[in-house]
Each structure stands twice: as structure tokens, then as C-alpha cells.
N, C-alpha and C positions, 0 to 999 in steps of 0.2 A: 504493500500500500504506500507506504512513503518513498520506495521508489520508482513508482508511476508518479507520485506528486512532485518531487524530483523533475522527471522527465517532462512531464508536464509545463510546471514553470521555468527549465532550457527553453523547450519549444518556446512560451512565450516569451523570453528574452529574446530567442534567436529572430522568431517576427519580428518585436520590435526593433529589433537592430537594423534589419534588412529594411523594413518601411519609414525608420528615419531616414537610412544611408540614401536609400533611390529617392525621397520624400526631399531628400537634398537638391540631389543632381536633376532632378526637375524644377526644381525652388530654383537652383542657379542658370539652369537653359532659360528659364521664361525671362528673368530679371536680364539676362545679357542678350536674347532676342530678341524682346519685347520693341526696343527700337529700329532694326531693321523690319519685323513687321509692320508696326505702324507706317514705316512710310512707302512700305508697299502698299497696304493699304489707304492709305494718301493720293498714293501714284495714280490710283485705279480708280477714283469719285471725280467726278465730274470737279469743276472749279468751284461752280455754287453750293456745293454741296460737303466744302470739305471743311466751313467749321460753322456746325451749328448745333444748338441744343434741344434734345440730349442727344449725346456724341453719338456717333452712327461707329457704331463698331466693325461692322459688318455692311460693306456699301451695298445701296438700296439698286445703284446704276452700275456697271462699270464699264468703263471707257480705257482706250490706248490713247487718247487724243492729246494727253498732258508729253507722254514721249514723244509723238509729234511734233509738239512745238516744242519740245527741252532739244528736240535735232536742229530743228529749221531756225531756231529764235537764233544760236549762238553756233558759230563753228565749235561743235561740241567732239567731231569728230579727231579737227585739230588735237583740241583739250587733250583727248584722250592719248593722241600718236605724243603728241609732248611728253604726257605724265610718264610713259611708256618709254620713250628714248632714256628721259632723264632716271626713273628707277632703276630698269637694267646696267643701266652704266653704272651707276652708284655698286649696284649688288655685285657688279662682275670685278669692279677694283678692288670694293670688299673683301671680296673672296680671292683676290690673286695677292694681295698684300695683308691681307689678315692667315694666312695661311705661310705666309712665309717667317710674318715675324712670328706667327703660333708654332712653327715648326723649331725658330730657334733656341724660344723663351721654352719649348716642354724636353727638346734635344740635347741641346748644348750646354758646354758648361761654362760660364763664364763669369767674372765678376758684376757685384753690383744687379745680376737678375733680377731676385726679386724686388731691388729697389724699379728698378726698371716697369716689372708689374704693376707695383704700386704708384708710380707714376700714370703707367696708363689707366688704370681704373679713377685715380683719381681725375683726372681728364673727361674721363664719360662721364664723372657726375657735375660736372661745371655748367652753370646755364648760357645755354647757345644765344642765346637772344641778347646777351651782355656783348658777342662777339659781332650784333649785327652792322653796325654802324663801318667800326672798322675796314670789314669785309667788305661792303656796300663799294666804300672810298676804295680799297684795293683792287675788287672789282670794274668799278668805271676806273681805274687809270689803267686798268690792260685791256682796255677791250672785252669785257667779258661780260656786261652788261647785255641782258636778251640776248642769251646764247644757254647753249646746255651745259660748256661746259663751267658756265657762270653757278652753274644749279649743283652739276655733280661733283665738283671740286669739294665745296665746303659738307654737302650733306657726307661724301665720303670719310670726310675730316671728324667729323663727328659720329659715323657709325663705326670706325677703324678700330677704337679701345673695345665695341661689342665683338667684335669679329676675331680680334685679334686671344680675347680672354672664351671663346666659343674653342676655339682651333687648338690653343694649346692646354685646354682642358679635355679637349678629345683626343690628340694625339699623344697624351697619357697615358690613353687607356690599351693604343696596338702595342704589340709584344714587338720586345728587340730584336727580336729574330730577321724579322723584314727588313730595318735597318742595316742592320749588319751583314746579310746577306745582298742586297745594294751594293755594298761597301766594298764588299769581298770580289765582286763583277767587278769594279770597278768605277763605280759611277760616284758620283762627289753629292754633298747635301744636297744640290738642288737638283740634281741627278733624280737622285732619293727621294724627293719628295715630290713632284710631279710626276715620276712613272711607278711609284710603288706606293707611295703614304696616301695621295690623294684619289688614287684610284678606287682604295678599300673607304675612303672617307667620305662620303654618300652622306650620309647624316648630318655630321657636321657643315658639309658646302650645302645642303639643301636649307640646315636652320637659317644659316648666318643670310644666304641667297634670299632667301623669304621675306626675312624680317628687317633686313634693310631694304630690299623692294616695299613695302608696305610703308616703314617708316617714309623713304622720297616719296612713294605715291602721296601720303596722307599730309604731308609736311605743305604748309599756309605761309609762315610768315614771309621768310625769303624768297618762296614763291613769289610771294603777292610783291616784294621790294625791289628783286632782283628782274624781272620780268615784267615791264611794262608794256610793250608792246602786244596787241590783241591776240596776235600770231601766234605768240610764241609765249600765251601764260597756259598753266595746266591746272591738270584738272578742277583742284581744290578752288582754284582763284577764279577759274571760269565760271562754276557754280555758284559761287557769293555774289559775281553781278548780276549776276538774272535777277535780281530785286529793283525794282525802281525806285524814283528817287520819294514817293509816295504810296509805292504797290506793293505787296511780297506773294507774289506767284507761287502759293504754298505746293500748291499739287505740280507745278512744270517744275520746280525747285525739290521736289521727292522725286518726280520722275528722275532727273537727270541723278539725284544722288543713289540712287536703285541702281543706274544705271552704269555708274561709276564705282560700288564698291561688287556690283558680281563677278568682275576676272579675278579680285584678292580673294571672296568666299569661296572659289572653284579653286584656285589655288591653293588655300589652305586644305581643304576636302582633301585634294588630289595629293597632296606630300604631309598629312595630319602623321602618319605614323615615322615618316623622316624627321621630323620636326621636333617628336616627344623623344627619341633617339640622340639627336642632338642635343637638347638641352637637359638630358638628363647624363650625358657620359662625362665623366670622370669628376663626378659630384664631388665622391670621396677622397680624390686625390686632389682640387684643386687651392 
């Protein structure tokens, strides 16, 4: 008898543990969804119709008419080829100079490393917007004013210290074996590290790739400083004008923002288990 009662209240501990835990991971999908639906649901009501009371949760009408004009109103296609040059570039420097110094900061041996680390960490936590003015000024004296590589130069600058503390926390974690066996070929560090370290490094170039893409995508201010000309602003800064100077176009202003964050959510979807690989190797050594 007492140990079915026993067994009994396991069981109910073990429910409730189990309908917290998932009771969670839903609590936290709605709370961090809840904004990209809404403005799908935005996107899709008609203009008259997208604010009135009581809130229409669930649109009565729905229309594509708002992504029509979020195309036709603005070279939004531009927008998007800009946000696009300037990301890639950013995440491909990233990853060709965060991988080299991650390769020498988790390889080599040499004096003062770990000061060196600490240096660069400290770096990543300095606020970038102290740096803008400067930039701005050193920008227009070379010419790099409305250009990309006006854009990808400092976002790089700023995402180098994530890249760099990504790369040599993962290539912690492959065995010396690989190394040494390089070595013994004959091939030299850098030998070593673009035909034998990065090849196995999938995880790590896809984290570090992602989330400096995402970062230039999503990144406003300099955008909007650095990039004045209509041509050649992206995405982030092209969406903020669509407001007039007395109107706010809510529903062509969700269209176009739907419309601009689905290649990062396909993105993430499509490398989500590269990603958690990445930033989870060499927790323990770092």
C-alpha cells in the first residue's frame, strides 16, 4: 500500500514537472513570436481596418494589397540587394579573420595571450555609437561615404571580438591529432587551418556567419548616417521612411517589415542545429 502511494505521488511529481517544463517552452515561443505574428497579421487587414476597437485579432478581410505598395511605394527591392551585399560581406570577413586570429589565440603559444583575449572581449562590450561620429568624419575623408564598403568596414570592426572568441572556443575543442598530422605533411599554420581545421568547422563558421549576417542586416544607426543617398540605404532605413511626414502607413510599414525579416527566419530554420553546435563548443574550456 505505501508503495503504490509512493509510486503514485512520483507519477505526480513527474507530471508536474513535465507540464511546467513544456508549460514553459510555450510561455516563451508565444512571448518571443507574439511580435512577428502580429505584424503578419497587420500585413494582411486592409489599411482601414488595422486599428480599431476592439482589436481585431483575427482579420475580418484579408488583402496582399499592403505588399503591393510596400514594393511599388519605395525601391524596396534595392533595400533588400543593399542589406544583402553589405551583410555577406561583413559575415565573410568575419569569418576569414575571426578564424585566423581564433586559430592562433586556441593554437599557439605565445606571450601576453590571454591579455590579448581580454582585450578583445573587452572591445565587444564598448558602445559602438560612442565610435559614430569619428567614423562618420573618417569615412567622408576617404570616400566611403554611400558605398558598402562604408557599411562593412566598421560593422566588421565591431563583430571581429564575437567571431574571433566563437573560433577559438571551438577550435579547443578538435583533437591535436589533425594539427599535427598537417604538420607532419608539411603544410604551415595556415596550411593547417584552411584545409584541415576549417573544413571539420561547420558549426562554428555557420554560428559566427549567421549572427553577424543578422547583426548588419538588422543594424539602423550607421545605416541611416553612413548612407544617405536613396540608392544605396538598406533595408532597416528604407522601412523607417515609409512614414510620412503626418501619416504612419501601419499595414504597408508591416508589410514591408514581414517582408524583410523572412530570408533571417528561413535562415535561422535552415542552420538552427549548426548554430546550437556552435555556441555551445568549448563552453568548458573557454
Amino acid at each position: 500500500m505505501s508503495s503504490d502511494s509512493g509510486r503514485r505521488r512520483f507519477d505526480l511529481q513527474r507530471v508536474g514537472e513535465l507540464l511546467g517544463f513544456y508549460g514553459s517552452i510555450v510561455l516563451i515561443c508565444l512571448v518571443s513570436f507574439f511580435p512577428i505574428i502580429w505584424i503578419l497579421i497587420t500585413s494582411l487587414k486592409p489599411a482601414s481596418r488595422v486599428i480599431t476597437f476592439p482589436v481585431e485579432y483575427v482579420p475580418r478581410t484579408v488583402t496582399l494589397e499592403n505588399y503591393v505598395t510596400a514594393i511599388q511605394q519605395a525601391p524596396f527591392a534595392r533595400y533588400l540587394l543593399n542589406s544583402l551585399i553589405v551583410a555577406s560581406g561583413t559575415a565573410i570577413i568575419c569569418v576569414v579573420l575571426g578564424s585566423m586570429a581564433g586559430y592562433a589565440l586556441s593554437r599557439l603559444d605565445f606571450r601576453f595571450k590571454l591579455h590579448v583575449l581580454m582585450i578583445i572581449l573587452v572591445s565587444a562590450m564598448l558602445p559602438f555609437f560612442g565610435r559614430l561620429i569619428p567614423l562618420f568624419e573618417l569615412a567622408r575623408e576617404t570616400g566611403l561615404l554611400n558605398s558598402y564598403l562604408g557599411l562593412i568596414i566598421p560593422y566588421s570592426a565591431f563583430q571581429l571580438p564575437f567571431a574571433v572568441w566563437i573560433f577559438q572556443a571551438y577550435f579547443k575543442e578538435l583533437p591535436d591529432s589533425l594539427e599535427e598530422a598537417g604538420l607532419i605533411d608539411g603544410l604551415s599554420h595556415i596550411g593547417v587551418l584552411f584545409r584541415i581545421i576549417l573544413p571539420v568547422s561547420a558549426p562554428a563558421m555557420a554560428t559566427t556567419a549567421i549572427i553577424v549576417f543578422i547583426y548588419a542586416w538588422n543594424e539602423f544607426l550607421f545605416a541611416l548616417t553612413f548612407m544617405t543617398e536613396d540608392q544605396m540605404r538598406t533595408i532597416t532605413v528604407g522601412i523607417a521612411l515609409y512614414q510620412g511626414e503626418y501619416t504612419y502607413p501601419w499595414a504597408t510599414i508591416s508589410a514591408a517589415v514581414f517582408m524583410s525579416i523572412v530570408p533571417l527566419l528561413l535562415l535561422m530554420l535552415f542552420f538552427q542545429r549548426k548554430v546550437v553546435e556552435g555556441l555551445t563548443a568549448g563552453v568548458g574550456k573557454a
